[in-house]
N, C-alpha and C positions, 0 to 999 in steps of 0.2 A: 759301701753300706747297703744294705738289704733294703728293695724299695716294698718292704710290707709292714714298713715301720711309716711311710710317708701316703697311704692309701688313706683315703675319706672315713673307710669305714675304721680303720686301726685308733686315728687321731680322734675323731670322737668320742669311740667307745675308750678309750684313755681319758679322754675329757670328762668323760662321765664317771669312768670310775675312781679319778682324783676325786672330783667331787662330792663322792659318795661316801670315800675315804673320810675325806672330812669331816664330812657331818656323824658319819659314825665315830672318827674317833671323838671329835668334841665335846658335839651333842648326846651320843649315845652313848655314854663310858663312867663306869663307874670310880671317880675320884677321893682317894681317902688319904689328905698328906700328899707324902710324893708318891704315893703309890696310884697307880692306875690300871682300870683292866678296863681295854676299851676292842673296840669288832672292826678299826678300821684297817684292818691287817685284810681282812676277807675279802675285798676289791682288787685288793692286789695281789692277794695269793690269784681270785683271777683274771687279770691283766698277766701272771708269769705263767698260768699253766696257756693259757690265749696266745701268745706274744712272746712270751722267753724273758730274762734276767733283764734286759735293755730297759724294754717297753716299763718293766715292770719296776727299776730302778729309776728310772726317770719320775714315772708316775707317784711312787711314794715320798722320790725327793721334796717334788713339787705342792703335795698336800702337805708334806711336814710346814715350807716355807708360807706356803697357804693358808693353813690353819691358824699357824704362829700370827699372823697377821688380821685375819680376821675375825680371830678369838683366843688373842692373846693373858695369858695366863700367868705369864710373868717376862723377864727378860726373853726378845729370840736369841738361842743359843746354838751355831752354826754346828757342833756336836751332832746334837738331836737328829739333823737332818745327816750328814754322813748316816746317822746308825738307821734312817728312814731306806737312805738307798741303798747300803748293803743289806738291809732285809728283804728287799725288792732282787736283788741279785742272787740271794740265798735261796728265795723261793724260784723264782724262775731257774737258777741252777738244777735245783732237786724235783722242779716238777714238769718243767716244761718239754714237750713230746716225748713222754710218759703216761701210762696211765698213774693214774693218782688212786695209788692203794693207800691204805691208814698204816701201812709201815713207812712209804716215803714223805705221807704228809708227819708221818712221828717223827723222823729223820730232820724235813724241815721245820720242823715248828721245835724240834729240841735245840738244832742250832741256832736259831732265831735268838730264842726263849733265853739259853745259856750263855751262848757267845755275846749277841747285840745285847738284848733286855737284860739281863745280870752283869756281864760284865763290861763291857764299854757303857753302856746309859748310867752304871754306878760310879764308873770312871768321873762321867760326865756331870753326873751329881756332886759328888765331893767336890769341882769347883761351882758349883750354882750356891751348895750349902753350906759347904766350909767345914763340914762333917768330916770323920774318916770314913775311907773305903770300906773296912772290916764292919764300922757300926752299920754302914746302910748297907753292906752286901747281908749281914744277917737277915737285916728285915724284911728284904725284897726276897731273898732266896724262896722262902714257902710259895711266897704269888707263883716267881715264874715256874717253880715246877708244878702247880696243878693247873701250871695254863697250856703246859705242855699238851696233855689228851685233850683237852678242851680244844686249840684252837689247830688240831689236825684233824679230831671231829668233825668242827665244825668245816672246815676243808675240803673235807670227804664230803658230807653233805652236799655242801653249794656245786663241788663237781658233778655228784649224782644226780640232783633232783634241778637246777637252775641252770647249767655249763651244757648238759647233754639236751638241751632244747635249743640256748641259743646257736651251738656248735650246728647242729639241726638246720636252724632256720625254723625252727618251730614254733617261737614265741608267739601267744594269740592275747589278744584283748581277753 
């Protein structure tokens, strides 16, 4: 195993960005039904573009199992958190030691978006709800495609303006 996953600075800055994970999805996310559109995908897009698929699957794991428990919302449903880590492994796949153009964050965030959030999290819905697949793959379908440009946007963004100062060493008060 690579020892730049067991450094002081890796586990922190992991530590912090479950964290952040969290409160973003929880706290900052707009819930309507079973639908959600939440930001705390954005720590961990960077923890994968920082660290790679590992770092960055662990860390989503971990806030899914996190979150569940510290602001739980209904049953914890061990699903969720599978579709938390391969989202973590999808971004780090597609962005890490790359640059992070708005076609790779599209790449990753449609896989994301299509594969995990449409179709395994609907999966996982029909046993929470007891719904069919086809009723709640309808309704969801709109969300995750206009979350698509949005959350490669916003990707691009935090690599540009937030990622190239810490990557730096730049960060100031």
């Amino acid at each position: 195993m690579n020892r730049k996953y067991f450094t002081t600075q890796t586990l922190v800055f992991t530590a912090f960005m479950t964290a952040l994970s969290v409160v973003l999805s929880k706290l900052v996310s707009i819930n309507i039904s079973f639908l959600r559109i939440g930001f705390g995908f954005l720590p961990i897009a960077v923890l994968a573009i920082m660290y790679g698929p590992v770092v960055a699957a662990v860390g989503y794991g971990l806030a899914d199992i996190i979150g569940a428990f510290l602001f739980p919302t209904g049953t914890f449903f061990p699903g969720f958190t599978l579709s938390a880590v391969l989202t973590g492994l999808i971004f780090g796949f597609v962005l890490y030691g790359k640059e992070v153009t708005i076609k790779r964050a599209l790449i990753a965030s449609a896989l994301v978006c299509l594969l995990i959030n449409l179709l395994l999290n609907t999966y996982w819905l029909t046993f929470i709800l007891g719904k069919g697949f086809n009723v709640l793959l309808a309704s969801r379908a709109v969300k995750e495609i206009v979350a698509i440009p949005i959350m490669a946007l916003l990707t691009v963004a935090v690599d540009r303006y937030a990622l190239v100062h810490i990557k730096a060493g730049t960060v100031t008060n």
